[in-house]
C-alpha positions in Angstrom: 42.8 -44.2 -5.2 45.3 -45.6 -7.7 45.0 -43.2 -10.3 45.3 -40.4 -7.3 48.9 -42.3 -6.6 49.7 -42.6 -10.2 49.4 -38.8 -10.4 51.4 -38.0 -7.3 53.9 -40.4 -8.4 54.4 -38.7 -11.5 54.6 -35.2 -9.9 56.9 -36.6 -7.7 59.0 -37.9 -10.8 58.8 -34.5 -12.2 60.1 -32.9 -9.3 62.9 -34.8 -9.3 63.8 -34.7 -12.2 63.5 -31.1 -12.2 66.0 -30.9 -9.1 68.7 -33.3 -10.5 68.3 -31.1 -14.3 69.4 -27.9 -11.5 71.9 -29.4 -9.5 73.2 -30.9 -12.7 73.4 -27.7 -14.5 75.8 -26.3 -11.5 79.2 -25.1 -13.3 81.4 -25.5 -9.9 82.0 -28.9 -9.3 82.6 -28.3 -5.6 79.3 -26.1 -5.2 77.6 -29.1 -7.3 78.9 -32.0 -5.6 77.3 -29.9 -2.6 73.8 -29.5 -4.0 74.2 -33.4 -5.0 75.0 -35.0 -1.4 72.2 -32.2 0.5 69.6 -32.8 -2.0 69.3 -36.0 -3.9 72.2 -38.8 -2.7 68.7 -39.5 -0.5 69.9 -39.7 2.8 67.4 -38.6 5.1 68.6 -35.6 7.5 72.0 -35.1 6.2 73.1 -32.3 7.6 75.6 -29.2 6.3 78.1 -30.6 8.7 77.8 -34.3 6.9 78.6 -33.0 3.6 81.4 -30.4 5.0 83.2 -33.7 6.6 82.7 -35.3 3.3 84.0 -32.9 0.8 86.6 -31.2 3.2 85.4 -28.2 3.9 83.7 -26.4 7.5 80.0 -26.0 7.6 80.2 -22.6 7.8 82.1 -22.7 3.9 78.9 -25.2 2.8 76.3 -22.6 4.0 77.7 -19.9 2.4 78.3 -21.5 -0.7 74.7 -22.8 -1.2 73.3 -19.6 0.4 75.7 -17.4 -2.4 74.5 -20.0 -4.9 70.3 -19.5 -4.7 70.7 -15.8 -4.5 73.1 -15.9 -7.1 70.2 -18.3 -9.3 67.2 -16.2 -8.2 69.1 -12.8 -9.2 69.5 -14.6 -12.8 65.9 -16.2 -12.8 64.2 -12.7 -11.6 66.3 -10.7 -14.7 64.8 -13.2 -17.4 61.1 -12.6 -16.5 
């Protein structure tokens, strides 16, 4: 059972890591601060509304910009492979 944790610990590291590595590789600071408080500042259910109120924007503004941002990063990954 430990080593079963051990190795779900460590893919859980690795995910992590490979979600701060994205977020961190963001160019816009606003669109990154984004990605930063929705997916890793590790509140649990913080909502698009939560980080609109805390970077000054309106929800709708946060949605598109996260939205605009994955298509915009799936376009780029699909035309590499």
């Amino acid at each position: 059972l430990q080593e079963r944790d051990l190795r779900r610990k460590k893919k859980l590291e690795a995910e992590c890591k490979e979600i701060e590595d994205f977020v961190s590789g963001i160019t816009d600071s606003v669109t990154r601060r984004i990605f930063r408080i929705y997916y890793i500042d590790g509140r649990k259910n913080v909502t698009q509304r939560d980080v609109a109120k805390k970077i000054h924007l309106d929800r709708s503004r946060v949605s598109r910009k996260i939205d605009d941002y994955l298509k915009n990063a799936q376009k780029a990954q699909n035309a590499h492979l």
